[in-house]
Biopython code that builds the backbone (N, CA, C, O; Angstrom):
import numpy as np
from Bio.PDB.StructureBuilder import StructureBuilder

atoms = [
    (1, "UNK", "N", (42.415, -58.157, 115.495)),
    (1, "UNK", "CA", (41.643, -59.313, 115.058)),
    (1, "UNK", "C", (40.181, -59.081, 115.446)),
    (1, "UNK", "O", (39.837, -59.174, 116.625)),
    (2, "UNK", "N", (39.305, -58.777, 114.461)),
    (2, "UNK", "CA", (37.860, -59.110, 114.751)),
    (2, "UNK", "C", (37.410, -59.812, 115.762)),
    (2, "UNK", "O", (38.194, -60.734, 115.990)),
    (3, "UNK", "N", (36.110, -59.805, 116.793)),
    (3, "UNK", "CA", (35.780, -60.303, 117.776)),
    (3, "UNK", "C", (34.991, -61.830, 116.476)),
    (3, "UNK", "O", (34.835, -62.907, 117.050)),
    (4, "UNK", "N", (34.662, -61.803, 115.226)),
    (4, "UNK", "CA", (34.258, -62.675, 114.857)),
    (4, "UNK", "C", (34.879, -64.046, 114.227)),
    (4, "UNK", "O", (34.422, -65.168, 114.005)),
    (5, "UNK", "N", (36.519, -63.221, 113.993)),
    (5, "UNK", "CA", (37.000, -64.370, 113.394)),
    (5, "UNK", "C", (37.926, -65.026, 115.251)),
    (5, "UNK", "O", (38.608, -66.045, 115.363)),
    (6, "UNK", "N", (37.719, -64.411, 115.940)),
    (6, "UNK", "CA", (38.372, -65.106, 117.470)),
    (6, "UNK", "C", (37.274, -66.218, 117.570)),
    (6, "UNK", "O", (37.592, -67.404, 117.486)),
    (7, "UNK", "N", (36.151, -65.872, 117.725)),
    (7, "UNK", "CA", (35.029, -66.763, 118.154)),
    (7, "UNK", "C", (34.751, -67.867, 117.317)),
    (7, "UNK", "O", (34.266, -68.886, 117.807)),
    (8, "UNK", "N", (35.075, -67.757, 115.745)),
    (8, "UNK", "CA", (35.405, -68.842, 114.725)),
    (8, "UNK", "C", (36.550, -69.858, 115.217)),
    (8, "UNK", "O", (36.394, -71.011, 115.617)),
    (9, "UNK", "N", (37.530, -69.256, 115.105)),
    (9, "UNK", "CA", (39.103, -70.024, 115.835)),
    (9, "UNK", "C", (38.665, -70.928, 117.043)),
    (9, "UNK", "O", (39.047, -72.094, 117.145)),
    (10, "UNK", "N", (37.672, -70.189, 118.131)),
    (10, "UNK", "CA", (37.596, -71.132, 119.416)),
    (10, "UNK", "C", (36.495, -72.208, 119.296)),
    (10, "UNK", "O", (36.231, -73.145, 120.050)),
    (11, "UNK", "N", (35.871, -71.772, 118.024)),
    (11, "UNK", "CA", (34.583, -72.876, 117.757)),
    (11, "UNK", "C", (35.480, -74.055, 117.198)),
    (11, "UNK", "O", (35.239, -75.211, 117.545)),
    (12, "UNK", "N", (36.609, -73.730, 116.252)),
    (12, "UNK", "CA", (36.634, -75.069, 115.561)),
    (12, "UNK", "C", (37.982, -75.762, 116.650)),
    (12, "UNK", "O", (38.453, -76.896, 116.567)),
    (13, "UNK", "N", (38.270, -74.954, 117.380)),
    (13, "UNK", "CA", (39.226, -75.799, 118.832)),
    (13, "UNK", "C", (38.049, -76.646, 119.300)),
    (13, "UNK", "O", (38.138, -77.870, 119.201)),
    (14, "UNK", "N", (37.021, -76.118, 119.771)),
    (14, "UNK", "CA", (36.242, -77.304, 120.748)),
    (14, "UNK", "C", (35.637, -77.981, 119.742)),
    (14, "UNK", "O", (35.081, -78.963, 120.233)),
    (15, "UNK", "N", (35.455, -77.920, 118.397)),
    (15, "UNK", "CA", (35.424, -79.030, 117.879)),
    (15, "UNK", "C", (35.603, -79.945, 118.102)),
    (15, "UNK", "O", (34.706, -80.734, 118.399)),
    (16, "UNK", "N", (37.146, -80.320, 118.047)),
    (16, "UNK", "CA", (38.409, -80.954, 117.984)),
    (16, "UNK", "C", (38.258, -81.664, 119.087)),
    (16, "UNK", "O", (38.722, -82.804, 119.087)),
    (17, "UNK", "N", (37.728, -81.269, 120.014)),
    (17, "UNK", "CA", (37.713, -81.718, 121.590)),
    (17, "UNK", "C", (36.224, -82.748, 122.071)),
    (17, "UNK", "O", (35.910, -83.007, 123.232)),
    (18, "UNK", "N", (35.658, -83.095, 121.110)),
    (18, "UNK", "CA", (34.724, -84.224, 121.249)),
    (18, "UNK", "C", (34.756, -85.715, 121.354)),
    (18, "UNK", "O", (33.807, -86.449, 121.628)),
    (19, "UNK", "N", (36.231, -86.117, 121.044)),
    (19, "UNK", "CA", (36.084, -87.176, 121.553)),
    (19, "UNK", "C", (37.272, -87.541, 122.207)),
    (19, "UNK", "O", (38.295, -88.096, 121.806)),
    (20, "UNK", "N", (36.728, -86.877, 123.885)),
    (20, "UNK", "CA", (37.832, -86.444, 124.809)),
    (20, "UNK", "C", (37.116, -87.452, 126.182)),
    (20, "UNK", "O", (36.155, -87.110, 126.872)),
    (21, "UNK", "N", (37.842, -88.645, 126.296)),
    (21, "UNK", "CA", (37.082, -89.200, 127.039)),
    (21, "UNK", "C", (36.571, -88.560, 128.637)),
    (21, "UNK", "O", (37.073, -87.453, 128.831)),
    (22, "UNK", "N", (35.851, -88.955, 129.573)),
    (22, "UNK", "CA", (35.854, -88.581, 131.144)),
    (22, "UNK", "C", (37.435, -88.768, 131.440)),
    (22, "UNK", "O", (38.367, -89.383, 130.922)),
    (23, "UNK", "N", (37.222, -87.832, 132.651)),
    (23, "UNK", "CA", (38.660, -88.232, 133.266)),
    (23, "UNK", "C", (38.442, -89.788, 134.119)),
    (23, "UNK", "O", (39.599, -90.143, 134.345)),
    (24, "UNK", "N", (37.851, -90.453, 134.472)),
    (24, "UNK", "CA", (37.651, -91.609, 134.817)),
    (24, "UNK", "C", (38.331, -92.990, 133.568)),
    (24, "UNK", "O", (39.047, -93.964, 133.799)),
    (25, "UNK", "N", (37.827, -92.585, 132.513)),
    (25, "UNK", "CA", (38.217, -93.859, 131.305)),
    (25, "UNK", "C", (39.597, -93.368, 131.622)),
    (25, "UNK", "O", (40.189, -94.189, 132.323)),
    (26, "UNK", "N", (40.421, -92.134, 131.296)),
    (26, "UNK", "CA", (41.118, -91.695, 130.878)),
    (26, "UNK", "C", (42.617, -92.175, 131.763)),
    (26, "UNK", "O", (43.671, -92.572, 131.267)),
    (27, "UNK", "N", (42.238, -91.957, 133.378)),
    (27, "UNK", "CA", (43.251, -92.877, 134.260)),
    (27, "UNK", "C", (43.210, -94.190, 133.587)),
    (27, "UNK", "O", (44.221, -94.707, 133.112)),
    (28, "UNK", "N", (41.527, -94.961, 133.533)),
    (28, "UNK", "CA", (41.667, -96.351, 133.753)),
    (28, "UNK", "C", (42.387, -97.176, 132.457)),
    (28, "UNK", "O", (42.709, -98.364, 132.434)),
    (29, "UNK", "N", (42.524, -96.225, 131.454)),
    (29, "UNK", "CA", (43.274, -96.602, 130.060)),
    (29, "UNK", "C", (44.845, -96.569, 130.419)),
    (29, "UNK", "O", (45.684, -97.209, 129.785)),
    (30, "UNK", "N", (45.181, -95.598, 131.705)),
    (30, "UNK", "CA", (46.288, -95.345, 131.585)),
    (30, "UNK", "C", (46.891, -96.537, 132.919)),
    (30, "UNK", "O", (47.992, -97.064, 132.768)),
    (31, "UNK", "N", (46.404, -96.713, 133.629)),
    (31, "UNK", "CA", (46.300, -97.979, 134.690)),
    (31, "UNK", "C", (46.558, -99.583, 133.933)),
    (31, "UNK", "O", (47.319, -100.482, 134.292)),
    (32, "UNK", "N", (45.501, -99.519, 132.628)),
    (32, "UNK", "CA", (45.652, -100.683, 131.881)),
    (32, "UNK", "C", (47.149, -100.688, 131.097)),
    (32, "UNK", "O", (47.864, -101.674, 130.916)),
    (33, "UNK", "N", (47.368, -99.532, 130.756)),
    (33, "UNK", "CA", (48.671, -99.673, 129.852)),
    (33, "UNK", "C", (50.277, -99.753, 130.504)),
    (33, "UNK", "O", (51.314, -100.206, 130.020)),
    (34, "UNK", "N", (49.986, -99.106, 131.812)),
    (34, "UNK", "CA", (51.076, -99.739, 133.074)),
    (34, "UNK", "C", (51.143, -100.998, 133.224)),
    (34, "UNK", "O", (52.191, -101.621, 133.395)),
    (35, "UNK", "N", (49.768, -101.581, 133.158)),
    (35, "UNK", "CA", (49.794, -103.181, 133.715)),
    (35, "UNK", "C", (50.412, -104.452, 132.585)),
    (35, "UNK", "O", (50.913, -105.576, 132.630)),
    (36, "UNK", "N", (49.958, -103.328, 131.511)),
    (36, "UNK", "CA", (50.378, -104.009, 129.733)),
    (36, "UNK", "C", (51.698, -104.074, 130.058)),
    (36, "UNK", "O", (51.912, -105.286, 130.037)),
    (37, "UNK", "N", (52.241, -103.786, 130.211)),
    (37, "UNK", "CA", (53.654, -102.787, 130.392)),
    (37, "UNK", "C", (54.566, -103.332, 130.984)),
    (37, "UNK", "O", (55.652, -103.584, 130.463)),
    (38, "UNK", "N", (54.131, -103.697, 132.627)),
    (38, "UNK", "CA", (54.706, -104.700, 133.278)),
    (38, "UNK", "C", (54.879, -105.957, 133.099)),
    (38, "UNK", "O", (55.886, -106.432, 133.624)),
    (39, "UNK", "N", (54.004, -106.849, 132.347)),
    (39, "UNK", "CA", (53.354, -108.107, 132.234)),
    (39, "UNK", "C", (54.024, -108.378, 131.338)),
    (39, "UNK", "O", (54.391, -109.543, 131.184)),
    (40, "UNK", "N", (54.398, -107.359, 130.451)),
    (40, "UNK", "CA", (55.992, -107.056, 129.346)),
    (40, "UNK", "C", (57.124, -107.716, 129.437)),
    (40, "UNK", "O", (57.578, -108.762, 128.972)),
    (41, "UNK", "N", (57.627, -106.540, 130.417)),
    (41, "UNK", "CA", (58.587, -106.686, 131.133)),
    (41, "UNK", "C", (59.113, -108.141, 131.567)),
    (41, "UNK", "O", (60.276, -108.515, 131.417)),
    (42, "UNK", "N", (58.214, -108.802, 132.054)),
    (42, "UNK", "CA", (58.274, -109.705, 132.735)),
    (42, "UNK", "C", (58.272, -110.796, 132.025)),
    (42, "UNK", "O", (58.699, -111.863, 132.466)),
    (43, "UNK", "N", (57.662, -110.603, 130.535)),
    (43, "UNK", "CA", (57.884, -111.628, 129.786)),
    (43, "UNK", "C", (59.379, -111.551, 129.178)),
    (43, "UNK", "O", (59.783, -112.525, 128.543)),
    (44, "UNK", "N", (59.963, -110.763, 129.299)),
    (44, "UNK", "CA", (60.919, -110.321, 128.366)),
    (44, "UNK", "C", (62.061, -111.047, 129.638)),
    (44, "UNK", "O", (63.262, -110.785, 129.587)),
    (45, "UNK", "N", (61.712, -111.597, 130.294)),
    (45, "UNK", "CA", (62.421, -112.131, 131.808)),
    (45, "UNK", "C", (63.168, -113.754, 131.624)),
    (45, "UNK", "O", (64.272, -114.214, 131.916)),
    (46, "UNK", "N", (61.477, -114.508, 130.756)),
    (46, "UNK", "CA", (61.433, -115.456, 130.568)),
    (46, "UNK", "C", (62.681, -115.929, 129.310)),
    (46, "UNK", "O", (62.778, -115.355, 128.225)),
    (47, "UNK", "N", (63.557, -117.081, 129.758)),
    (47, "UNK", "CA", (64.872, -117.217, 128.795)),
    (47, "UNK", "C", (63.902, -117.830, 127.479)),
    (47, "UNK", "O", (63.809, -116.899, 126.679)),
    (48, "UNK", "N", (63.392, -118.651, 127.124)),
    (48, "UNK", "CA", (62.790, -119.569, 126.408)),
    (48, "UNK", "C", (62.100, -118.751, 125.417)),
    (48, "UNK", "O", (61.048, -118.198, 125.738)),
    (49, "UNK", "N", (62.821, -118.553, 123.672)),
    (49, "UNK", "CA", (61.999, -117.567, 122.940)),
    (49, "UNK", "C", (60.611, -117.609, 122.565)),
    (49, "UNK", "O", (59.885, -116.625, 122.427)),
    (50, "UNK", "N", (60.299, -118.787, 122.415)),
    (50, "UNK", "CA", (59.113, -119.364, 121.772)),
    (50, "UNK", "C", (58.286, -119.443, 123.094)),
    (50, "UNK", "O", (57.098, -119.202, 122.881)),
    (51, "UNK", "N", (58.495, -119.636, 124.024)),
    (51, "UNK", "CA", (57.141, -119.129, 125.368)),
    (51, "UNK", "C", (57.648, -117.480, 124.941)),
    (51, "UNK", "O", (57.254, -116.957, 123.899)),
    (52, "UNK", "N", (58.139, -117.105, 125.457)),
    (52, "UNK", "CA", (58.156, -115.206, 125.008)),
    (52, "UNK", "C", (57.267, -114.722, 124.541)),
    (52, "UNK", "O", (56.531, -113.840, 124.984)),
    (53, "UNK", "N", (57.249, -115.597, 123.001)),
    (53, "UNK", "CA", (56.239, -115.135, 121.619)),
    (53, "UNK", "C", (54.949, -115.829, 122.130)),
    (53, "UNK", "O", (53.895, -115.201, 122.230)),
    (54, "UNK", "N", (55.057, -117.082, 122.436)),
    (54, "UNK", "CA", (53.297, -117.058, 123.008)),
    (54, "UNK", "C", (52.655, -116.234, 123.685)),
    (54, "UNK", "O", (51.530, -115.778, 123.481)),
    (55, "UNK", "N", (53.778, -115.928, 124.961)),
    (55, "UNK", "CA", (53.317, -115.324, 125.976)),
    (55, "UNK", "C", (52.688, -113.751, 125.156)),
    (55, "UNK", "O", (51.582, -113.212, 125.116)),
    (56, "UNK", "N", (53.381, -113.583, 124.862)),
    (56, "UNK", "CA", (53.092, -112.167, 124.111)),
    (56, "UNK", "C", (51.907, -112.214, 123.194)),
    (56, "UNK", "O", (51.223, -111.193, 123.127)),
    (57, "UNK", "N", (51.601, -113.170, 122.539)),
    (57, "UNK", "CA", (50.830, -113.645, 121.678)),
    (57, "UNK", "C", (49.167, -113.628, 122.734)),
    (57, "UNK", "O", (48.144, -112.952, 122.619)),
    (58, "UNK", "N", (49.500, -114.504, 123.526)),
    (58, "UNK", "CA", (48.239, -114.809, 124.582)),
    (58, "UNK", "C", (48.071, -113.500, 125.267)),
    (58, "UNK", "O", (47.024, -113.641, 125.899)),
    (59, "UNK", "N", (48.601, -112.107, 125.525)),
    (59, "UNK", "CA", (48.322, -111.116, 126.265)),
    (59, "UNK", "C", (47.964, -110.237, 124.931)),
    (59, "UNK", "O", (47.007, -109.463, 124.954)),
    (60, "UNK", "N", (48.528, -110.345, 124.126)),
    (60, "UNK", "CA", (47.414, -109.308, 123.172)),
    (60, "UNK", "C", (46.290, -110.186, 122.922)),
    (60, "UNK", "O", (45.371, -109.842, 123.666)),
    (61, "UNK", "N", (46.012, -111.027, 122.303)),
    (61, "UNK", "CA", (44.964, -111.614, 122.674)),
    (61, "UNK", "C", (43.466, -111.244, 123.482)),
    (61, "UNK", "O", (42.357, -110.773, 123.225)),
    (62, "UNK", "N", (44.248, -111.799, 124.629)),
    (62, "UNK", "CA", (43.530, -111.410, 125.830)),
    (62, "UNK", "C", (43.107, -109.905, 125.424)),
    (62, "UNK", "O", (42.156, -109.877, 124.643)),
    (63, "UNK", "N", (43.710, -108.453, 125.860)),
    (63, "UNK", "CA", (44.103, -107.334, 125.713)),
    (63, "UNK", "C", (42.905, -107.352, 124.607)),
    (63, "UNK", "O", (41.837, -106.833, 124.932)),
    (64, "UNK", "N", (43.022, -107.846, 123.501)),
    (64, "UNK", "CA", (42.133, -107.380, 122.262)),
    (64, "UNK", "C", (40.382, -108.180, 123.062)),
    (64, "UNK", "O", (39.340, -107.627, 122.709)),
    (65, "UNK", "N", (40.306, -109.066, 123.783)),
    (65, "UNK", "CA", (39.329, -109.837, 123.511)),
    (65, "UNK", "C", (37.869, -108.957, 124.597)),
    (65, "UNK", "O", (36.639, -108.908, 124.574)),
    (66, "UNK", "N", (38.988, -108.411, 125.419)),
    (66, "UNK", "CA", (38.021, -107.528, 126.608)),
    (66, "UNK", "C", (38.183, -106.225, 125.981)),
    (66, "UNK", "O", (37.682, -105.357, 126.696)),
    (67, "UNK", "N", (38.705, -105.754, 124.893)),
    (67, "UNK", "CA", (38.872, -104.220, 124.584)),
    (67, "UNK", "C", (37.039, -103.821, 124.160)),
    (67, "UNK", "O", (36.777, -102.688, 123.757)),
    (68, "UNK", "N", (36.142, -104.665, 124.282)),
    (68, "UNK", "CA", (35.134, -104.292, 123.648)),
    (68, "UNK", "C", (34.456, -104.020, 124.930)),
    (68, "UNK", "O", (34.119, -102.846, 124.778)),
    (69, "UNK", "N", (34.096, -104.338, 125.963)),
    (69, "UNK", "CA", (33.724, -104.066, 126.711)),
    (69, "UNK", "C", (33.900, -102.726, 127.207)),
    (69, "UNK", "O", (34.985, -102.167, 127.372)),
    (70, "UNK", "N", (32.247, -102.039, 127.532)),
    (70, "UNK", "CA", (32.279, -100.787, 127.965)),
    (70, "UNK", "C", (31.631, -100.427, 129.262)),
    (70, "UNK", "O", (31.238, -99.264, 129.175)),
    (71, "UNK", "N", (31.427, -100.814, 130.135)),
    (71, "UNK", "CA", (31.242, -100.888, 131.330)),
    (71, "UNK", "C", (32.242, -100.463, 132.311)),
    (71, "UNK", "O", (33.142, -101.292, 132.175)),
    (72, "UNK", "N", (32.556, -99.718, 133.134)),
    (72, "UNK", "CA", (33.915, -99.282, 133.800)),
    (72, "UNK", "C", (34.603, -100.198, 134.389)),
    (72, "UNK", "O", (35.717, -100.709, 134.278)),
    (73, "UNK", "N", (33.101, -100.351, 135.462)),
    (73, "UNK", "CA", (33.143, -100.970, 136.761)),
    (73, "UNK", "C", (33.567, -102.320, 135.943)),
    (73, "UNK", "O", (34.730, -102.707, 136.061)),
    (74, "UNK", "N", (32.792, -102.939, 135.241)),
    (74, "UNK", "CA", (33.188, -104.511, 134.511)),
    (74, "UNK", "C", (34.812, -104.390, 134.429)),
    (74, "UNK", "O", (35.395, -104.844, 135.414)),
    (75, "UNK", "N", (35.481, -103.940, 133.579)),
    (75, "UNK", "CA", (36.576, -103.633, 133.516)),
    (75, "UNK", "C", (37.863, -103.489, 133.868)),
    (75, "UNK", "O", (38.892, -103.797, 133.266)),
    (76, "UNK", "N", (37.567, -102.642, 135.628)),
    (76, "UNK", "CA", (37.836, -102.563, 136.651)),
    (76, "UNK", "C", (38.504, -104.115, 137.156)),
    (76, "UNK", "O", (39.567, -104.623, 137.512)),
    (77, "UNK", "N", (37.026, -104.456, 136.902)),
    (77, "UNK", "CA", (36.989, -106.380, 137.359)),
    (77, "UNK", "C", (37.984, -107.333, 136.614)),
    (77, "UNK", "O", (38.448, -108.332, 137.165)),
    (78, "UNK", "N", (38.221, -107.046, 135.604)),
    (78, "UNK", "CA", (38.546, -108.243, 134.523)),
    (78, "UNK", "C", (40.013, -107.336, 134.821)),
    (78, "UNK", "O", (40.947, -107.995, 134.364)),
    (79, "UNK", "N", (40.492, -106.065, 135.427)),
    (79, "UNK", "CA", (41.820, -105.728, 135.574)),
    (79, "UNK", "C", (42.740, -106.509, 136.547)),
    (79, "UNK", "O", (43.900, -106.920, 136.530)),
    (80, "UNK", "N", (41.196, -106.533, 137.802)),
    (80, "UNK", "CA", (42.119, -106.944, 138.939)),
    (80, "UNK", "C", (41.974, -108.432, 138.392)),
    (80, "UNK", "O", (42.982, -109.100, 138.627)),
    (81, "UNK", "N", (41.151, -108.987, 137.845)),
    (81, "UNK", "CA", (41.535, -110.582, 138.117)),
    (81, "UNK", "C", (42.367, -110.963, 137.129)),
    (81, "UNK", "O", (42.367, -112.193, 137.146)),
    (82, "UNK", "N", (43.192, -110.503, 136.137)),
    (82, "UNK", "CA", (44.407, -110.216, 135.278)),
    (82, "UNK", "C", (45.559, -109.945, 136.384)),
    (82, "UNK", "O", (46.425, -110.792, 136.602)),
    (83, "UNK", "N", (45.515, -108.868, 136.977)),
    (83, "UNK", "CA", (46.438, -108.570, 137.963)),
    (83, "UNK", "C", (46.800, -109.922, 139.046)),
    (83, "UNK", "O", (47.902, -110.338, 139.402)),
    (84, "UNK", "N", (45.663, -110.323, 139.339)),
    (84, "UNK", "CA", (45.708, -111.417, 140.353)),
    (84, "UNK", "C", (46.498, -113.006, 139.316)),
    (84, "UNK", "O", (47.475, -113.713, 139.565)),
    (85, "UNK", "N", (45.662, -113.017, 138.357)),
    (85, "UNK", "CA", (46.528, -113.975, 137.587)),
    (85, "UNK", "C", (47.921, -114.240, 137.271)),
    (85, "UNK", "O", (48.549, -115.287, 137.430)),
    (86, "UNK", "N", (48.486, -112.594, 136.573)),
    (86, "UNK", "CA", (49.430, -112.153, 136.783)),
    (86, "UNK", "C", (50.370, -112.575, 137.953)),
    (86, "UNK", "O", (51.384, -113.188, 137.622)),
    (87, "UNK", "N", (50.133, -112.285, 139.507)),
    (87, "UNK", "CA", (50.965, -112.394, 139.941)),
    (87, "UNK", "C", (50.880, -113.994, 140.682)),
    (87, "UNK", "O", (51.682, -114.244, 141.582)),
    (88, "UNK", "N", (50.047, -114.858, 140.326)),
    (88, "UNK", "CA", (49.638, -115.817, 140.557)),
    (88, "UNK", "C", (51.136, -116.576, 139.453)),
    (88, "UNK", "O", (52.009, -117.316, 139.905)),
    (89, "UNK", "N", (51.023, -116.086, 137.943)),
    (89, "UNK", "CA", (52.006, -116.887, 137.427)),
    (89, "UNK", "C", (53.199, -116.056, 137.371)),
    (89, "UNK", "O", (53.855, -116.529, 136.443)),
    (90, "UNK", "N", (53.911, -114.949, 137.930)),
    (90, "UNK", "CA", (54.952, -114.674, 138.454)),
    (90, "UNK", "C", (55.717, -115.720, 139.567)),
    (90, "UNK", "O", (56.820, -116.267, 139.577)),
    (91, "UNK", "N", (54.906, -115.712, 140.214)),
    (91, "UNK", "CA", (55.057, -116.758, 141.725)),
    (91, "UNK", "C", (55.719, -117.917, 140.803)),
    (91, "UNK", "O", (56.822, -117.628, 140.338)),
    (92, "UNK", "N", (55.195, -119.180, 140.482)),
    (92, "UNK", "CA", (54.787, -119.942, 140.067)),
    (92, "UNK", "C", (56.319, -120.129, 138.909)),
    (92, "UNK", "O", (57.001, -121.151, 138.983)),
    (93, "UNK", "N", (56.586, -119.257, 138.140)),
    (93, "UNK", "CA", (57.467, -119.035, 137.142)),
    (93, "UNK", "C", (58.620, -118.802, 137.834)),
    (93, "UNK", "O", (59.639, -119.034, 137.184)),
    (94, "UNK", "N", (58.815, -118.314, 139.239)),
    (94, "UNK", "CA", (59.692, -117.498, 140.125)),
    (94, "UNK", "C", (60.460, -116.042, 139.532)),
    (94, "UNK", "O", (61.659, -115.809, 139.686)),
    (95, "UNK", "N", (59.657, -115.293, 138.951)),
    (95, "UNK", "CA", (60.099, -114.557, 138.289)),
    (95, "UNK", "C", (60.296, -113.448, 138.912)),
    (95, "UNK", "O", (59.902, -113.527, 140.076)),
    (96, "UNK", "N", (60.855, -112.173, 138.565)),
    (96, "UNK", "CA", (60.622, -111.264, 139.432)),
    (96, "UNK", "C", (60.013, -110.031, 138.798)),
    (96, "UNK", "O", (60.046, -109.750, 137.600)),
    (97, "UNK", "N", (59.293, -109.138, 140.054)),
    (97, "UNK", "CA", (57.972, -107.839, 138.808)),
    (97, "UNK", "C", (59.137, -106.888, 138.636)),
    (97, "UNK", "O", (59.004, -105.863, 137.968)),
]
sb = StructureBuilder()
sb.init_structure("model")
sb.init_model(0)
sb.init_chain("A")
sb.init_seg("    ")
for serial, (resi, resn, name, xyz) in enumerate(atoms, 1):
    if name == "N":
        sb.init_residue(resn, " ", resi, " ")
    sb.init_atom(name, np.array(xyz, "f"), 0.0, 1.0, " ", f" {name:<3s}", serial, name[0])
structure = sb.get_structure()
């Protein structure tokens, strides 16, 4: 193989590789989708179908309404006080995580 068509092949790989977030977004997307995840779970706990579907309804919602925000640290913020809410209405519901 030509040294020119190798160096073609590895140009259009890192192409491909531009919209590769920091490793920082990249946990904190994956942190958010654990927490999605659980908050799930937990609805899926609740006997009552129609809270279920709200509930589910009100967390994408939510989920969609902060997805615009690009700030880390902001983010960060609006995770834990979700998290804190979260287990604020676990308690409250007596549910278990």
């Amino acid at each position: 193989m030509s040294v020119q068509r190798t160096l073609t092949r590895y140009a259009h790989r890192s192409s491909r590789l531009k919209n590769i977030p920091p490793l920082e977004e990249f946990l904190f997307r994956n942190t958010v989708k654990e927490f999605q995840r659980r908050v799930l779970r937990t609805i899926y706990q609740i006997p009552s179908a129609q809270t279920r579907k709200d509930l589910k309804k009100h967390l994408r919602e939510e989920f969609e309404a902060v997805s615009t925000v690009k700030d880390i640290q902001h983010r960060k913020y609006l995770l834990s006080m979700g998290e804190r809410q979260y287990s604020d209405v676990v308690k409250a519901m007596g549910l278990s995580r």
